[in-house]
Each structure stands twice: as structure tokens, then as C-alpha cells.
C-alpha beads as a LAMMPS data file, in Angstrom:
LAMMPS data file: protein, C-alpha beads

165 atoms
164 bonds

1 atom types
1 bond types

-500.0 500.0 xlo xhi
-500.0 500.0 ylo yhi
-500.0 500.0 zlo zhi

Masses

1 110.0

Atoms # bond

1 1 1 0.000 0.000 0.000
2 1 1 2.334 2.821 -1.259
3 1 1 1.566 5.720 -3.264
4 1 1 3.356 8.492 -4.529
5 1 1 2.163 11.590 -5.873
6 1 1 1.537 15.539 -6.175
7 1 1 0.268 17.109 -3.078
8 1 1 -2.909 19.031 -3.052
9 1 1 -3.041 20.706 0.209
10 1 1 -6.157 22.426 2.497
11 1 1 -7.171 23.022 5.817
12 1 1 -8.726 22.672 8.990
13 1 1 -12.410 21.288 9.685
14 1 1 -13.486 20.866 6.229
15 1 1 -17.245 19.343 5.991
16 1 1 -18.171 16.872 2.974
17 1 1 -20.222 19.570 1.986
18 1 1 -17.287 21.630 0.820
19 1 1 -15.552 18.302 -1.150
20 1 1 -19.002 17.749 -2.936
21 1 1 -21.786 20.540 -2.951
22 1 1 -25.355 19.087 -2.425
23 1 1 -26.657 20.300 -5.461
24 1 1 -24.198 17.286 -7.239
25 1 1 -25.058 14.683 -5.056
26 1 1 -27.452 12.982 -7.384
27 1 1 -25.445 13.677 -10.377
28 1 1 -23.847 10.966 -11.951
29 1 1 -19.905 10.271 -10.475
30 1 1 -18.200 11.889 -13.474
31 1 1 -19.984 15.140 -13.062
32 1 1 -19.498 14.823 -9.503
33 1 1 -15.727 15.013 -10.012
34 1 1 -15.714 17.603 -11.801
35 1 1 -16.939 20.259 -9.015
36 1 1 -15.125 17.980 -5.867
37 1 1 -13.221 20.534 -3.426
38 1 1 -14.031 23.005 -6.070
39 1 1 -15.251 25.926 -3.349
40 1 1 -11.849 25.839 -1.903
41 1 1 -9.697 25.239 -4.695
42 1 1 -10.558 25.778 -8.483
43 1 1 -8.010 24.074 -9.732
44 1 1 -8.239 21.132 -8.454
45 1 1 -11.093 19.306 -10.089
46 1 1 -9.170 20.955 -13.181
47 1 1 -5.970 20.116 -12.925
48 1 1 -6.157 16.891 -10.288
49 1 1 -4.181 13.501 -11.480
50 1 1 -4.497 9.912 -10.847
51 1 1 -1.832 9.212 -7.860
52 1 1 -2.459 13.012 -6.896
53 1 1 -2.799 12.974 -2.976
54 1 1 -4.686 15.019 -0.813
55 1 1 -3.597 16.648 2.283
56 1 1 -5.730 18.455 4.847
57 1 1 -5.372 19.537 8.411
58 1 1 -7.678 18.678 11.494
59 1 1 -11.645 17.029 11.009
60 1 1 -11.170 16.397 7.597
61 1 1 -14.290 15.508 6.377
62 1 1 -16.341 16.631 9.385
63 1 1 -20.235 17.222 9.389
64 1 1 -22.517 15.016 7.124
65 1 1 -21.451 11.037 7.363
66 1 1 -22.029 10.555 3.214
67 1 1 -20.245 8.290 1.497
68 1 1 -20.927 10.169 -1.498
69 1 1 -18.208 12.586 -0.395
70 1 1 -15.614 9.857 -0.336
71 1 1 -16.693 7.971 -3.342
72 1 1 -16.145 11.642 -5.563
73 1 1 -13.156 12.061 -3.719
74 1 1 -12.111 8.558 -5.343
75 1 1 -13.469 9.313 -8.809
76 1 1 -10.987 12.102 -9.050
77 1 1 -8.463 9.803 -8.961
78 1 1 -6.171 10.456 -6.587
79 1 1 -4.112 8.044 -4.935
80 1 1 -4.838 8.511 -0.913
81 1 1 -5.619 11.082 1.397
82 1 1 -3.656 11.958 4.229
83 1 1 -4.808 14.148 7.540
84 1 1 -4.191 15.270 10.655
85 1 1 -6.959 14.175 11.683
86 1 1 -10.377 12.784 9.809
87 1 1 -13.681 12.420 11.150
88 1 1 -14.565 8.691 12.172
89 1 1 -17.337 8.851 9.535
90 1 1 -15.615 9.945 6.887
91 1 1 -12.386 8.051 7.656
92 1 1 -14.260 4.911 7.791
93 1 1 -16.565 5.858 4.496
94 1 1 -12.961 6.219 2.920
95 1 1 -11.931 2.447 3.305
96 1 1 -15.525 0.815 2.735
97 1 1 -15.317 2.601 -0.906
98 1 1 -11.946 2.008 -1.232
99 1 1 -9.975 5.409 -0.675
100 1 1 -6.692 4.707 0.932
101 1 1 -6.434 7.468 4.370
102 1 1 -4.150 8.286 7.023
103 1 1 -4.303 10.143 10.012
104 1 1 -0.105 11.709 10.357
105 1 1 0.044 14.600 13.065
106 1 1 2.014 17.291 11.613
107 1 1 0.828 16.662 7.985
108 1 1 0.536 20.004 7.007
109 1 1 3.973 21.148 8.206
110 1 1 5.682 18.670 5.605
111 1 1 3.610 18.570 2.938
112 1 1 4.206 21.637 0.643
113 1 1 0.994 22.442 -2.496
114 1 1 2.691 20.487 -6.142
115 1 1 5.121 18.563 -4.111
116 1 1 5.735 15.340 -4.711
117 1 1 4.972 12.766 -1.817
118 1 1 5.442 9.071 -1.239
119 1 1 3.009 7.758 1.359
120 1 1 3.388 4.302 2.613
121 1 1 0.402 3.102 4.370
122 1 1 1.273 -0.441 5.824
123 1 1 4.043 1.955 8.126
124 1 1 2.294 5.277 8.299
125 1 1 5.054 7.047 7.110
126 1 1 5.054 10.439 4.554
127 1 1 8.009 11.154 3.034
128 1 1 8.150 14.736 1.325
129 1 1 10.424 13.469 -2.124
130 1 1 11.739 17.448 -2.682
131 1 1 12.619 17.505 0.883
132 1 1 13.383 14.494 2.450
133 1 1 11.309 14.718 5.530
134 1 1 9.425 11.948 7.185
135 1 1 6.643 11.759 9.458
136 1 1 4.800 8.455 10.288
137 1 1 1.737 8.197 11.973
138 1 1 -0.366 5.492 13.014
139 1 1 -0.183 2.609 10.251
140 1 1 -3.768 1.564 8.773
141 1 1 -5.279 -1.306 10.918
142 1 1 -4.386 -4.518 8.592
143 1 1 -8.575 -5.251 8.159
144 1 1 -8.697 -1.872 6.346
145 1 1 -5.582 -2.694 4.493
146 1 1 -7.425 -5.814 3.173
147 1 1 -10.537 -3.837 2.561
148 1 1 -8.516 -1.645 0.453
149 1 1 -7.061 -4.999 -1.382
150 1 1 -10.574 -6.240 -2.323
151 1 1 -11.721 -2.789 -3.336
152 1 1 -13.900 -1.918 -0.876
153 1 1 -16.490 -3.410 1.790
154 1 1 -18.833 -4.530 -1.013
155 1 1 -15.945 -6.581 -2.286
156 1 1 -14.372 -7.732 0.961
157 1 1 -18.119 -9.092 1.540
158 1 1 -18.184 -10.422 -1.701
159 1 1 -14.834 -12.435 -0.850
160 1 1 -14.710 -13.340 2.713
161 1 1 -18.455 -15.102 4.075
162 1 1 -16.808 -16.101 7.377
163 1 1 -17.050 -12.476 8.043
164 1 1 -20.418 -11.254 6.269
165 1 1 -22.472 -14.555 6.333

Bonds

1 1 1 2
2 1 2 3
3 1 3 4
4 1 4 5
5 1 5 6
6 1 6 7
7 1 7 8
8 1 8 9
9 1 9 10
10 1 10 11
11 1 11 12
12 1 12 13
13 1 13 14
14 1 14 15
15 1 15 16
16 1 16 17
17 1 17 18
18 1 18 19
19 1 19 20
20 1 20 21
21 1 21 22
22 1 22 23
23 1 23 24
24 1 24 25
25 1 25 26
26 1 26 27
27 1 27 28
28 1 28 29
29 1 29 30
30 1 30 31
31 1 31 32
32 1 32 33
33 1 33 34
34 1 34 35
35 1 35 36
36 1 36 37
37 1 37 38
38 1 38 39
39 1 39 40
40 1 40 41
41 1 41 42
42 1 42 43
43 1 43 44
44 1 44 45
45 1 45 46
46 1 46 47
47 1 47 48
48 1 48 49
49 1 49 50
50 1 50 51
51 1 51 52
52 1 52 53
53 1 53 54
54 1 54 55
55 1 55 56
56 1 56 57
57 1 57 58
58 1 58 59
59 1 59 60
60 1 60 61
61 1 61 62
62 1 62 63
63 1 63 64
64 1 64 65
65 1 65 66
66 1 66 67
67 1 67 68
68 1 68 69
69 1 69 70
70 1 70 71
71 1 71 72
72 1 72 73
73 1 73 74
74 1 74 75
75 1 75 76
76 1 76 77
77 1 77 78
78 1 78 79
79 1 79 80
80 1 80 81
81 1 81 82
82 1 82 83
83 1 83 84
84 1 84 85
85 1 85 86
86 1 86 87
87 1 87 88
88 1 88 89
89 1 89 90
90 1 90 91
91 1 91 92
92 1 92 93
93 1 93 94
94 1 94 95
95 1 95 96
96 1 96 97
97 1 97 98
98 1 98 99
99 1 99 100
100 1 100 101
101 1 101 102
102 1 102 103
103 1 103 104
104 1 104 105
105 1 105 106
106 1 106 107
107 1 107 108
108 1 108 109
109 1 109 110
110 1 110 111
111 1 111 112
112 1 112 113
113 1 113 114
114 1 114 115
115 1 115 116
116 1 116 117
117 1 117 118
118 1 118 119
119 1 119 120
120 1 120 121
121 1 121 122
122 1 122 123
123 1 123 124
124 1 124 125
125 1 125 126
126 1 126 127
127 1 127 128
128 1 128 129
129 1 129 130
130 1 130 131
131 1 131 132
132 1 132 133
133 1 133 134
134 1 134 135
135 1 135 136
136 1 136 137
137 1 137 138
138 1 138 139
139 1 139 140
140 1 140 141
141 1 141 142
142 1 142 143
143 1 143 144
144 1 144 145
145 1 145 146
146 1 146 147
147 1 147 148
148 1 148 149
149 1 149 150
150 1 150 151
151 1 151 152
152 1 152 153
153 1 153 154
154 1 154 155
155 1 155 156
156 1 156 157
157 1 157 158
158 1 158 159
159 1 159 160
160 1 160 161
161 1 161 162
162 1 162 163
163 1 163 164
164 1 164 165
């Protein structure tokens, strides 16, 4: 579970109403993508690319628990999301649909906007490639790791009936 791409940084205590405004929410997932985190930057469903990763300070993801918010953040394409903090909702949303995420304290002090990053989840550790600097946080929980493997809950579920029944 490694990734390595451009950062796309943002803040503190942003709700999944700011990553996807309400009035997409019943569009279909590529139009969705198009307008995700657009309110706080406009580039960004412009100019995001597969592997990109997103970096964000405290409560990422706070407010509304929809997994809608998660599943747009996926169809952008980037490769993980890493945050101070995350709420539980959205953190947990994030693995069922298959979004890699990790919590790192100090995040937004390494990560610098266009950088390129290298995030290894199985250690928790973000290096900063320009820089050099490494922070490591709490490594994913190895369940979530597998979720990730399958693709999400559905097809964990789909794979493994000693858990689901």
C-alpha cells in the first residue's frame, strides 16, 4: 500500500459539503468530479491527477457522514488522502469505498501544495520526495488494508463469508 504523488493541500475542519456541494449529489460520479473541493480550490477538479494525494489539516471531512463525499473524492483519482486528523465517519466511508487514508500529526507542516509525496500506508510514514522529511503516523489497521485490497467493503463481503455470512 504505497503511493506516490503531487500534493494538493487544504485546511482545517473541512465538511463533505465543501468536497461535494449538495446540489451534485445525485449527479452521476463523473460530473461529480468535476466540481469535488471546487469551493476551496478551483483548480483542483481541473488540474487533479491519478496518484495526486490530498492533504488536509484537522476534522477532515467533518459534518454530514455521506459516502458520497468519499466515493467523488475517489473518482478524481487520486491516490490517498492523508490528515491530521479525519472524522470517524468519513475516515471509515474512505476504506468501505476504497480510498486509501491516514491520520499523520504534523501533515501540514511537511507537505508543501505540487510537491511530490510518497506515502506508505502499511508503516504510516510520509516522506516529502523534494525535501526528504518523514513523518509516520499510526499505520492503517491490517482489516482496512485488506478492505482496500478487495476494493472496498462490497468486495471484501463479496470475498470473505466467514465475516459477512
Amino acid at each position: 500500500m504505497k503511493f506516490e504523488g503531487r500534493c494538493w493541500k487544504f485546511g482545517d475542519n473541512i465538511p463533505t459539503d465543501r468536497l461535494v456541494k449538495s446540489q451534485y449529489v445525485f449527479e452521476p460520479m463523473e460530473v461529480m468530479a468535476k466540481h469535488v473541493l471546487e469551493d476551496l480550490d478551483p483548480e483542483f477538479p481541473l488540474r487533479v491527477q491519478p496518484g495526486d494525494i490530498v492533504v488536509a489539516g484537522k476534522h477532515f471531512g467533518q459534518s454530514s457522514g455521506r459516502a458520497i463525499a468519499t466515493k467523488a473524492l475517489k473518482a478524481t483519482g487520486i491516490g490517498c488522502v492523508v490528515a491530521e486528523t479525519f472524522a470517524r465517519t468519513f475516515y471509515r466511508n474512505c476504506f468501505e469505498v476504497g480510498l486509501p487514508a491516514l491520520e499523520v500529526k504534523g501533515i501540514t507542516t511537511l507537505a508543501t501544495a505540487g510537491a511530490p509525496l510518497r506515502v506508505d500506508l502499511t508503516t504510516g510514514t510520509v516522506t516529502n520526495v523534494t525535501t526528504g522529511a518523514t513523518l509516520t503516523g499510526e499505520p492503517a489497521d491490517p482489516f482496512l488494508v485488506e478492505m482496500l485490497d478487495a476494493g472496498g467493503l462490497i468486495a471484501l463481503a463479496s470475498k470473505r463469508t466467514d465475516l459477512f455470512g
